[in-house]
PyMOL Python script that loads the backbone (N, CA, C, O; Angstrom):
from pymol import cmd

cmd.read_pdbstr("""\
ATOM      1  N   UNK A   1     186.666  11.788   7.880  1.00  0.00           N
ATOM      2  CA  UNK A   1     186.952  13.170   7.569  1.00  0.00           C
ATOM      3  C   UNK A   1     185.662  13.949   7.308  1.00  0.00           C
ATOM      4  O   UNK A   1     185.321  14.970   7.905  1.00  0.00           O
ATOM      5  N   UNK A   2     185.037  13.366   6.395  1.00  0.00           N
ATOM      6  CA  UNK A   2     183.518  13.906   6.321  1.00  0.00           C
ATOM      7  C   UNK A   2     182.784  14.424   7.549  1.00  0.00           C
ATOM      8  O   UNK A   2     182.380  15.566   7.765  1.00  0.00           O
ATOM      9  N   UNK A   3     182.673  12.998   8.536  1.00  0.00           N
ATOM     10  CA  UNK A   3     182.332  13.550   9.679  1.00  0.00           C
ATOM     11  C   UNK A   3     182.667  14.666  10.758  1.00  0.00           C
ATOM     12  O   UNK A   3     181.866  15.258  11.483  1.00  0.00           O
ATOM     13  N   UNK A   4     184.148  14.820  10.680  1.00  0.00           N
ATOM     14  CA  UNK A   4     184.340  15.505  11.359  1.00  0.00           C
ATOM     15  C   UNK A   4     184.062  16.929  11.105  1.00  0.00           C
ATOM     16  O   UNK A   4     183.955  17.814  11.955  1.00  0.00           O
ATOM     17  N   UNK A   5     183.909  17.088   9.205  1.00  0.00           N
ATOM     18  CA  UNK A   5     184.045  18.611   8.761  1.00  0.00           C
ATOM     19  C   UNK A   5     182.336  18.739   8.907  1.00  0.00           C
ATOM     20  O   UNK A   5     181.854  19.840   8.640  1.00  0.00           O
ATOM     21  N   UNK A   6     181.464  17.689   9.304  1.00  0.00           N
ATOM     22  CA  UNK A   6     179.729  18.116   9.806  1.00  0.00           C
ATOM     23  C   UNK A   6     179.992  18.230  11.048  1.00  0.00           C
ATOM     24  O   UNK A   6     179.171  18.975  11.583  1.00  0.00           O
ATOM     25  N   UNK A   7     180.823  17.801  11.811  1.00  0.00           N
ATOM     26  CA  UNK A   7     180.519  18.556  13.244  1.00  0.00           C
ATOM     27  C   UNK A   7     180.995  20.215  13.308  1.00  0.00           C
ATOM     28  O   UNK A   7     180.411  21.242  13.654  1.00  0.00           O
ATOM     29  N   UNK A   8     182.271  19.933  12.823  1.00  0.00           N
ATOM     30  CA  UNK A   8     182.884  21.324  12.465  1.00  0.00           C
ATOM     31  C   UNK A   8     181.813  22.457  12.405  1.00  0.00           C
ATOM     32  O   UNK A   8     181.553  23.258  13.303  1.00  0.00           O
ATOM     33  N   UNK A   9     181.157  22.352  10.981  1.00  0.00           N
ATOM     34  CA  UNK A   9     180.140  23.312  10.498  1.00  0.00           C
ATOM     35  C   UNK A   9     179.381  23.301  11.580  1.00  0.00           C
ATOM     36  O   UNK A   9     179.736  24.223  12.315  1.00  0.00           O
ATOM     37  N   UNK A  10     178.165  22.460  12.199  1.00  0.00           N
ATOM     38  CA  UNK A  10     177.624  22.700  13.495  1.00  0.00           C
ATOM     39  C   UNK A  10     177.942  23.530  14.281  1.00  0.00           C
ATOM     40  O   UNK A  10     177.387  24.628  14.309  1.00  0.00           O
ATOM     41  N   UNK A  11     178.851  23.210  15.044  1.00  0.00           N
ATOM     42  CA  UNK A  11     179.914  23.871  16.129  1.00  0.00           C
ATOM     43  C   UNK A  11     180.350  25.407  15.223  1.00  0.00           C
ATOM     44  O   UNK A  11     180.696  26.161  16.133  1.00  0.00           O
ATOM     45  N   UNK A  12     180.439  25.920  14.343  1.00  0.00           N
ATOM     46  CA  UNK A  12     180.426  27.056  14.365  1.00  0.00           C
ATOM     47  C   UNK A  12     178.804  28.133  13.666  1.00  0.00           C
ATOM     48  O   UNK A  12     178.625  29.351  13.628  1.00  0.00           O
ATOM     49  N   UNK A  13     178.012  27.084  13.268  1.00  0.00           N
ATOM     50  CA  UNK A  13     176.515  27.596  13.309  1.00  0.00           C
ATOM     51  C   UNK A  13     176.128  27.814  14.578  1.00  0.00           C
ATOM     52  O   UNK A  13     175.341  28.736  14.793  1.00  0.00           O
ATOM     53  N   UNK A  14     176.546  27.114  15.505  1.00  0.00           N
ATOM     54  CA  UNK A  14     175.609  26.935  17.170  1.00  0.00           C
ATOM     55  C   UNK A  14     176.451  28.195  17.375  1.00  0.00           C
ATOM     56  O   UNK A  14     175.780  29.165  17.725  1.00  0.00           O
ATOM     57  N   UNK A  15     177.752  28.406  17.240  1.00  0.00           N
ATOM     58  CA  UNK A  15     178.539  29.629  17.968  1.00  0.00           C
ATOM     59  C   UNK A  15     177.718  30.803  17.147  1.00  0.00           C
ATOM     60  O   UNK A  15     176.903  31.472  17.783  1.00  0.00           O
ATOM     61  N   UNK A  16     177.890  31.019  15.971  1.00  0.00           N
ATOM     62  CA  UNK A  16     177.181  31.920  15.337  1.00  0.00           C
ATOM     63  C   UNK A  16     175.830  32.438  15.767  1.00  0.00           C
ATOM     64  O   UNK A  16     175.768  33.646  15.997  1.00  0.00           O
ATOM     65  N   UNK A  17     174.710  31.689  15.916  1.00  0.00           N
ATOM     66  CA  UNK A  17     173.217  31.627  16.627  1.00  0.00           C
ATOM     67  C   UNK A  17     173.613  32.021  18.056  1.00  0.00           C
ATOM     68  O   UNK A  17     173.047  33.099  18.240  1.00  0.00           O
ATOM     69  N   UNK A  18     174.136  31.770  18.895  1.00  0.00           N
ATOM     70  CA  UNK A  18     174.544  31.891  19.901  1.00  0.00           C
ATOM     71  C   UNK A  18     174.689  32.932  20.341  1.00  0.00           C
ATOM     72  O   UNK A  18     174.146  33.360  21.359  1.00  0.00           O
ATOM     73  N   UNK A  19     175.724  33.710  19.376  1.00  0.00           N
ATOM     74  CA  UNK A  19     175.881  35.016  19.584  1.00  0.00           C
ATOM     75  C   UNK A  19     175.446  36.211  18.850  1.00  0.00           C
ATOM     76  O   UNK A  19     175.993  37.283  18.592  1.00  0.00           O
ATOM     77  N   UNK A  20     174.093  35.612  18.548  1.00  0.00           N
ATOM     78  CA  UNK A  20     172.841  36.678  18.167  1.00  0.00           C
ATOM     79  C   UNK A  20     172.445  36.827  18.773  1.00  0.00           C
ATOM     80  O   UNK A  20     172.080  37.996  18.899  1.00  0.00           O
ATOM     81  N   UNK A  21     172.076  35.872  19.795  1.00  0.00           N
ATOM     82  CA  UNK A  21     170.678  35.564  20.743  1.00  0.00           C
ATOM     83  C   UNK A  21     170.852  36.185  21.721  1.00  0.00           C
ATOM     84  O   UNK A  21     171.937  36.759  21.636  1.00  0.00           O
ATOM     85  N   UNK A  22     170.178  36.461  22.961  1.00  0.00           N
ATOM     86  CA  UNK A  22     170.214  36.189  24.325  1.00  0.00           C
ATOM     87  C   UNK A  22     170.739  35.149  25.030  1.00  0.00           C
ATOM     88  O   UNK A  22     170.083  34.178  25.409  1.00  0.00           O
ATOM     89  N   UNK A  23     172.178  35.365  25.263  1.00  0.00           N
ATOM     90  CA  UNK A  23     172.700  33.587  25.937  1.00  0.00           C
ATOM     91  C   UNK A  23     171.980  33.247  27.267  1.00  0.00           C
ATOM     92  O   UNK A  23     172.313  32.102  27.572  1.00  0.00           O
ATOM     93  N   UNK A  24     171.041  33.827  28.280  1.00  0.00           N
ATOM     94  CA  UNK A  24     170.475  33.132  28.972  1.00  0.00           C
ATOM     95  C   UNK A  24     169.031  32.477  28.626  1.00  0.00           C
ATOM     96  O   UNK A  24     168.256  31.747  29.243  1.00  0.00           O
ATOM     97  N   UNK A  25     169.040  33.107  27.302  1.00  0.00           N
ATOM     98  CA  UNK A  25     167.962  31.992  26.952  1.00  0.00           C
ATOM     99  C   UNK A  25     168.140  30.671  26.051  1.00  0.00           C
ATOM    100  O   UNK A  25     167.340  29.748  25.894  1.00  0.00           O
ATOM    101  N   UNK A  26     169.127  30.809  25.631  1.00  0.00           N
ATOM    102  CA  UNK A  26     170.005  29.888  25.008  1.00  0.00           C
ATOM    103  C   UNK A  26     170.349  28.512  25.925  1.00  0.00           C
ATOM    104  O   UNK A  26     170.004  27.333  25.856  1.00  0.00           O
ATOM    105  N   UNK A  27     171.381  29.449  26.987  1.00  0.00           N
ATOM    106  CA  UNK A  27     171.408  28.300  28.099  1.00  0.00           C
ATOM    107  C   UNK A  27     170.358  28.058  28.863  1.00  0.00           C
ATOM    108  O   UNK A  27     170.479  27.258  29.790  1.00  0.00           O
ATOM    109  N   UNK A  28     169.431  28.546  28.676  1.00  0.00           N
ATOM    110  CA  UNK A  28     167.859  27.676  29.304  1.00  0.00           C
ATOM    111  C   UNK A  28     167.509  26.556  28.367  1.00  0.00           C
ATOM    112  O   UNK A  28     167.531  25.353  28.629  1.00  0.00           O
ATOM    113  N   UNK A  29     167.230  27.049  27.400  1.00  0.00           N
ATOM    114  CA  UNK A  29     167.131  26.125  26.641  1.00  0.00           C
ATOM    115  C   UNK A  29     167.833  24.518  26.121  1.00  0.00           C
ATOM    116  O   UNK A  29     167.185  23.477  26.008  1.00  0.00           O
ATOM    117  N   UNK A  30     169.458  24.709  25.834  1.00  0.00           N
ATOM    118  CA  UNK A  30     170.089  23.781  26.298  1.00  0.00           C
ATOM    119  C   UNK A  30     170.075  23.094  27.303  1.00  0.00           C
ATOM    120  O   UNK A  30     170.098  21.864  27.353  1.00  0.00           O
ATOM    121  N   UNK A  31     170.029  23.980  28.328  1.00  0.00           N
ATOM    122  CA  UNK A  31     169.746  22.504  29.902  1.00  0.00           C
ATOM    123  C   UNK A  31     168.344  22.050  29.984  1.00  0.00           C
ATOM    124  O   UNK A  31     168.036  21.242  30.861  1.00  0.00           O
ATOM    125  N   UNK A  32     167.429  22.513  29.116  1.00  0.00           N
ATOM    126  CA  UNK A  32     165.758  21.976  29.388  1.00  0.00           C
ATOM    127  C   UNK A  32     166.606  21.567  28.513  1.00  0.00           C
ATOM    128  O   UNK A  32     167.722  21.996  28.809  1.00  0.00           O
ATOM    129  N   UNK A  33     166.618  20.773  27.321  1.00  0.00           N
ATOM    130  CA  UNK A  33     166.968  19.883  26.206  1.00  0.00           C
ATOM    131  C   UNK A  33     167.863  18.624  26.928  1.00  0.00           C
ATOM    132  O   UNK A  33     167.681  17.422  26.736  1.00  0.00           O
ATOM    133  N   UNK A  34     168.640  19.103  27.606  1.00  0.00           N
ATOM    134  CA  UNK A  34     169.747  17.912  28.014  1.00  0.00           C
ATOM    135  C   UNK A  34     168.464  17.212  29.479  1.00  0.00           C
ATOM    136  O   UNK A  34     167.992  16.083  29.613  1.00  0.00           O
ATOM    137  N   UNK A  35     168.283  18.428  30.293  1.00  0.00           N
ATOM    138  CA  UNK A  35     167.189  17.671  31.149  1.00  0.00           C
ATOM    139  C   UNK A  35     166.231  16.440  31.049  1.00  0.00           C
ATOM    140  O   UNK A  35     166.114  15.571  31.913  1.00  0.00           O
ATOM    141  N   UNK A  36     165.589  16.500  29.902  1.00  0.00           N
ATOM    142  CA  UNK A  36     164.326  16.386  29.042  1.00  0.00           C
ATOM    143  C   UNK A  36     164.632  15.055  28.497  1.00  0.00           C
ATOM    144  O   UNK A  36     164.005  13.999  28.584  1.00  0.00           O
ATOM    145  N   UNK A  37     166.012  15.419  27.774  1.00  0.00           N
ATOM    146  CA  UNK A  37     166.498  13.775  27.085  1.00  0.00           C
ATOM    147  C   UNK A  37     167.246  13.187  27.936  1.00  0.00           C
ATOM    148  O   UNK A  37     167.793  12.203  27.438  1.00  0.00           O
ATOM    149  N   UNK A  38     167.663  13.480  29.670  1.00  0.00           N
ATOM    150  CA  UNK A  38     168.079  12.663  30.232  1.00  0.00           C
ATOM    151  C   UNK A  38     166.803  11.839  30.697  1.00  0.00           C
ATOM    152  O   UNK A  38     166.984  10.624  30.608  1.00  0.00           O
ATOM    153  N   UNK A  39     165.775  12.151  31.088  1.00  0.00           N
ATOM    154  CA  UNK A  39     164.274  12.206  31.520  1.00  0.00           C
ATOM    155  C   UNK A  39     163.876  10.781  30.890  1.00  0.00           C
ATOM    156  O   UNK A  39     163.537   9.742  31.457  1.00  0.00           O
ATOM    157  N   UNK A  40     164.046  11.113  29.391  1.00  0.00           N
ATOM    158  CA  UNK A  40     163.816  10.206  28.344  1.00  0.00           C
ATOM    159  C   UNK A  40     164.492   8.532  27.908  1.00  0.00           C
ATOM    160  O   UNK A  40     164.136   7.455  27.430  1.00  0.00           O
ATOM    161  N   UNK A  41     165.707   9.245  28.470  1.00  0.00           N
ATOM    162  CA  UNK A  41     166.570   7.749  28.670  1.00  0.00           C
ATOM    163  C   UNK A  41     166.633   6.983  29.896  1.00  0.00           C
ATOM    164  O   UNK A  41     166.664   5.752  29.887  1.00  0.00           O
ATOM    165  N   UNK A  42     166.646   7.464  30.622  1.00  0.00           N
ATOM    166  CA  UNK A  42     165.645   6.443  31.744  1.00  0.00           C
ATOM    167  C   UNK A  42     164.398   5.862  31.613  1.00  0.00           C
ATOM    168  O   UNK A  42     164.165   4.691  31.909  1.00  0.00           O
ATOM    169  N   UNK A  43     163.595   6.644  31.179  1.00  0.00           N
ATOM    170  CA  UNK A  43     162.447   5.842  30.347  1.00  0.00           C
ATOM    171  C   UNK A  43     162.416   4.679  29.816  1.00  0.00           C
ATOM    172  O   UNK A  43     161.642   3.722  29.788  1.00  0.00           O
ATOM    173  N   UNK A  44     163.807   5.066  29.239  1.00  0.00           N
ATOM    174  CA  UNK A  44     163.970   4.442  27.952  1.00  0.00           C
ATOM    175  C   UNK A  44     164.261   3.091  28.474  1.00  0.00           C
ATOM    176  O   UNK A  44     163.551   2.207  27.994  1.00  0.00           O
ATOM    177  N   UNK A  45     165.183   2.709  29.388  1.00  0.00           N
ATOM    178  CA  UNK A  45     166.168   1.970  29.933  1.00  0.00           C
ATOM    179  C   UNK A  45     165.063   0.991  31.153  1.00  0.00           C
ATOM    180  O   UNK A  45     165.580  -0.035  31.597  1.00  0.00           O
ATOM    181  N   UNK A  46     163.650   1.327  31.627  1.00  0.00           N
ATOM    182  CA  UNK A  46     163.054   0.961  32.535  1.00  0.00           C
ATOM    183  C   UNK A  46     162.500  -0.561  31.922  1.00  0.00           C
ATOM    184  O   UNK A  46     162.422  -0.853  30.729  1.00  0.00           O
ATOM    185  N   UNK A  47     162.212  -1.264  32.862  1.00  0.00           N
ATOM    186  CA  UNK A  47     161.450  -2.644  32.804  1.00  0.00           C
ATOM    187  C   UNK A  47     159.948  -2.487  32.313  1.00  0.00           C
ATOM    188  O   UNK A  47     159.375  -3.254  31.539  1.00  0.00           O
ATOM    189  N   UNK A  48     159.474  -1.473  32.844  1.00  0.00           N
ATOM    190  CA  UNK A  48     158.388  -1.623  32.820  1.00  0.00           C
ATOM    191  C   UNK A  48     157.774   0.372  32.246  1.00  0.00           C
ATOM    192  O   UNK A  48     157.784   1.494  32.754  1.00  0.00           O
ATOM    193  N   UNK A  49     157.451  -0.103  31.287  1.00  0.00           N
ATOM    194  CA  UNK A  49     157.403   1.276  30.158  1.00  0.00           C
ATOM    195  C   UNK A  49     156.520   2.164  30.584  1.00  0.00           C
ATOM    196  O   UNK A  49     156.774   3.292  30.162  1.00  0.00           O
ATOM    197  N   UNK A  50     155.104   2.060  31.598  1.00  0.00           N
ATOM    198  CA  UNK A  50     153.959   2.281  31.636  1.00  0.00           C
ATOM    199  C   UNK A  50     154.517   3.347  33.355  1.00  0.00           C
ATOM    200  O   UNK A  50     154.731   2.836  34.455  1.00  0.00           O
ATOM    201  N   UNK A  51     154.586   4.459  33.095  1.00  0.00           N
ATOM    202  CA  UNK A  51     155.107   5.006  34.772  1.00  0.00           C
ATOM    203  C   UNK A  51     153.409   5.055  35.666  1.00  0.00           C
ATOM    204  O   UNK A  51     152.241   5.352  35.414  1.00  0.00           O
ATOM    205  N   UNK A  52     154.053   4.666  36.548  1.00  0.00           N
ATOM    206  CA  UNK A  52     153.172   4.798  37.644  1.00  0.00           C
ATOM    207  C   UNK A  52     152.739   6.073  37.694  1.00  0.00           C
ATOM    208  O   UNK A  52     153.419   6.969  37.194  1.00  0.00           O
ATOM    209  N   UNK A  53     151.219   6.390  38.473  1.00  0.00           N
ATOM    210  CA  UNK A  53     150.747   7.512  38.513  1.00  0.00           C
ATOM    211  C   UNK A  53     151.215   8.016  40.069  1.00  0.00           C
ATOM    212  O   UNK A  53     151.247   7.387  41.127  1.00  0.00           O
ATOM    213  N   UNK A  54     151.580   9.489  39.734  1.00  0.00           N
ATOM    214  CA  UNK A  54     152.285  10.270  41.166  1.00  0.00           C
ATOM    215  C   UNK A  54     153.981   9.889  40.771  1.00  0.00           C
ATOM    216  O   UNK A  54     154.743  10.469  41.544  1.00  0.00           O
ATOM    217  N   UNK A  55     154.636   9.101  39.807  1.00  0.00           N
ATOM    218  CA  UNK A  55     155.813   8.951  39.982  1.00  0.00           C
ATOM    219  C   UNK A  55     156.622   9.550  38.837  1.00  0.00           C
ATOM    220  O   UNK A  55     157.790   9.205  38.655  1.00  0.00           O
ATOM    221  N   UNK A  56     155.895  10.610  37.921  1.00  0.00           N
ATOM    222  CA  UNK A  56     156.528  10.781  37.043  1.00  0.00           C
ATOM    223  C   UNK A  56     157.871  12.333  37.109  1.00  0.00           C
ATOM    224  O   UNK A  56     157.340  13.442  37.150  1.00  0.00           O
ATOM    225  N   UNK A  57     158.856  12.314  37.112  1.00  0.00           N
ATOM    226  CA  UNK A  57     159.794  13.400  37.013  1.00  0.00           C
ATOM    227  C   UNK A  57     159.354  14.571  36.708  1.00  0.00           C
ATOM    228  O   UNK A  57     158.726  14.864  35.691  1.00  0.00           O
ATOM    229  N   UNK A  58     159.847  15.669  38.069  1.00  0.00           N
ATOM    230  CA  UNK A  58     159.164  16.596  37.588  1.00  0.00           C
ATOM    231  C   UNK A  58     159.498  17.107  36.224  1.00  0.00           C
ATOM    232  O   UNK A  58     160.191  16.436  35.459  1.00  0.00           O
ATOM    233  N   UNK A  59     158.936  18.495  35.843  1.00  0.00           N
ATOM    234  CA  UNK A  59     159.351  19.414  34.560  1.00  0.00           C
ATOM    235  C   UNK A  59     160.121  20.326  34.757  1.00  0.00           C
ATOM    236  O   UNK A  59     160.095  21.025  35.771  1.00  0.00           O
ATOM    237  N   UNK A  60     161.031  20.471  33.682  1.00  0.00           N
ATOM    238  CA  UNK A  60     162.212  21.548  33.470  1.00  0.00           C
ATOM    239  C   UNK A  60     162.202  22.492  34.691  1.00  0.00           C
ATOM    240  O   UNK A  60     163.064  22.651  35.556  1.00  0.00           O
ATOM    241  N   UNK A  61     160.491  23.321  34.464  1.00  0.00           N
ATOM    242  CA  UNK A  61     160.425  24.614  34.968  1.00  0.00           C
ATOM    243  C   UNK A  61     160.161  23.981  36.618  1.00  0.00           C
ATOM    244  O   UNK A  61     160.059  24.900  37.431  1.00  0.00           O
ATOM    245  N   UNK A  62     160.060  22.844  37.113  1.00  0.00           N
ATOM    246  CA  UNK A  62     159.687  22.466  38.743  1.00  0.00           C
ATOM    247  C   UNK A  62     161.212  22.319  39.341  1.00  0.00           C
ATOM    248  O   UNK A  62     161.620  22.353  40.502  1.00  0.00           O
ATOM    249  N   UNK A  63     161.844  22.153  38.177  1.00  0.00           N
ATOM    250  CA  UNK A  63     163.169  21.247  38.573  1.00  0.00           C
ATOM    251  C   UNK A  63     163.758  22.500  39.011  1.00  0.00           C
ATOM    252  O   UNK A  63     164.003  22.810  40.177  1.00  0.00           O
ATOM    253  N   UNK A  64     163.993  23.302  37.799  1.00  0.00           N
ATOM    254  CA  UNK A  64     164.663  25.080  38.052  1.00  0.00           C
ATOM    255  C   UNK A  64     164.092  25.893  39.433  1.00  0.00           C
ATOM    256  O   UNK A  64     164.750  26.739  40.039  1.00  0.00           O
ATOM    257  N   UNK A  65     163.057  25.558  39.706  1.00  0.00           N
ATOM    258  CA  UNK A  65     162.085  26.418  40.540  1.00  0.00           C
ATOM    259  C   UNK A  65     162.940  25.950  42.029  1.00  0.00           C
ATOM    260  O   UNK A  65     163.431  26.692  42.880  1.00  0.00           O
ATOM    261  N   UNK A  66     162.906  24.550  41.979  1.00  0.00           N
ATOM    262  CA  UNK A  66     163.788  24.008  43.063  1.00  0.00           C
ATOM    263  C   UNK A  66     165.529  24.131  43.264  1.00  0.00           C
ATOM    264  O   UNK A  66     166.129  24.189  44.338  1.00  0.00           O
ATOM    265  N   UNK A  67     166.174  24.152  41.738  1.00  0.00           N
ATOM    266  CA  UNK A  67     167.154  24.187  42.533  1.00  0.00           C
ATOM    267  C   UNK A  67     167.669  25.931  42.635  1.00  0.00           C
ATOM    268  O   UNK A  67     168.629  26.292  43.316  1.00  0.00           O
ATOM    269  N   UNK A  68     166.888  26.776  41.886  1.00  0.00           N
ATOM    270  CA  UNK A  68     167.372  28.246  42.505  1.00  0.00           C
ATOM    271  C   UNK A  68     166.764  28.347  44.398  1.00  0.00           C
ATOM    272  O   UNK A  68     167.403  28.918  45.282  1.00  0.00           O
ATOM    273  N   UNK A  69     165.485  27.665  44.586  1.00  0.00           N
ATOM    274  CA  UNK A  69     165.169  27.973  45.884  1.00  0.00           C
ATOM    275  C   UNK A  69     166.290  26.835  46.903  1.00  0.00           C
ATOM    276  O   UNK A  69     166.520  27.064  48.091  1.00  0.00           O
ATOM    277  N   UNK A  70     166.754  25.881  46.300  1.00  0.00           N
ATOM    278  CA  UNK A  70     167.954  25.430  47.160  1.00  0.00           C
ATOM    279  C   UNK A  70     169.162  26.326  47.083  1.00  0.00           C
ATOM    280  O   UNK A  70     169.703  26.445  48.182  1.00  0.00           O
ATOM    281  N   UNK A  71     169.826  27.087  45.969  1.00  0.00           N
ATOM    282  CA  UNK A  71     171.143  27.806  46.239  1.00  0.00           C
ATOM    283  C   UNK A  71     170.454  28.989  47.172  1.00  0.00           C
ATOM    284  O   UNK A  71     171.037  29.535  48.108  1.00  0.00           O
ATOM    285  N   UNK A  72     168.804  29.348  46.645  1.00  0.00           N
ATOM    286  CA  UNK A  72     169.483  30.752  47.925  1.00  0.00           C
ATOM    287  C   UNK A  72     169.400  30.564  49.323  1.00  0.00           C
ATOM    288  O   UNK A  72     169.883  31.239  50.232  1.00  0.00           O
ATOM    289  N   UNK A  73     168.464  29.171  49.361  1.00  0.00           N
ATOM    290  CA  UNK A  73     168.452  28.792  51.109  1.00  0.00           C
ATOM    291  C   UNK A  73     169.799  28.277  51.628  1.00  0.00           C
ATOM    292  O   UNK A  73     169.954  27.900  52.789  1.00  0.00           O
ATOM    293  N   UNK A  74     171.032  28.284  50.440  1.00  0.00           N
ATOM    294  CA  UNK A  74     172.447  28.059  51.032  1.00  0.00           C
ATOM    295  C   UNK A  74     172.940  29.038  51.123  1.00  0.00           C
ATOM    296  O   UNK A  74     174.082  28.971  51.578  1.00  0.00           O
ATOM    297  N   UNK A  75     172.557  30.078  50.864  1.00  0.00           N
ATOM    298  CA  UNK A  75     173.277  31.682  50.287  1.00  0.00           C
ATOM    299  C   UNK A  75     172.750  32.314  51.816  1.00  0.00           C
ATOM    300  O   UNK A  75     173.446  33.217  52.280  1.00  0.00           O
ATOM    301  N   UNK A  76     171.728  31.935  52.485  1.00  0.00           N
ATOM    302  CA  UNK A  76     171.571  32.757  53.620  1.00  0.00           C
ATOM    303  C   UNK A  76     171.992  32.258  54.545  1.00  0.00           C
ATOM    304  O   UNK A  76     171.943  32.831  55.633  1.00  0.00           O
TER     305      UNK A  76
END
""", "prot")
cmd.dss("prot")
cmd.show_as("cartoon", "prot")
cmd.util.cbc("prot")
cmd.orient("prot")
């Protein structure tokens, strides 16, 4: 019960903040965060901890850069 009444509170602080802000910077932010720690758990999960050089995932902003220039090369 405890737990559930700390997610509770969360879930209506994040709504609250949320709707102060700018929600497209909000949702930038959230998907660099989820990006970032998916990034991280593969890391995490690898044999061999040390990444090769030239093989590392791009960044948030390479990843975004690519997939807006893939929807509009589908859009034309």
């Amino acid at each position: 019960m405890k737990r559930m009444l700390e997610i509770l509170i969360i879930c209506c602080l994040m709504a609250f903040l949320s709707s102060c802000g700018k929600s497209k910077n909000i949702y930038k932010g959230v998907a660099q965060g989820v990006y970032e720690g998916a990034n991280q758990a593969q890391e995490m999960k690898r044999d061999d901890p040390v990444a090769e050089p030239g093989n590392e995932p791009p960044s948030y902003d390479q990843y975004e850069r690519d997939r807006q220039k893939t929807i509009n090369d589908q859009n034309k």
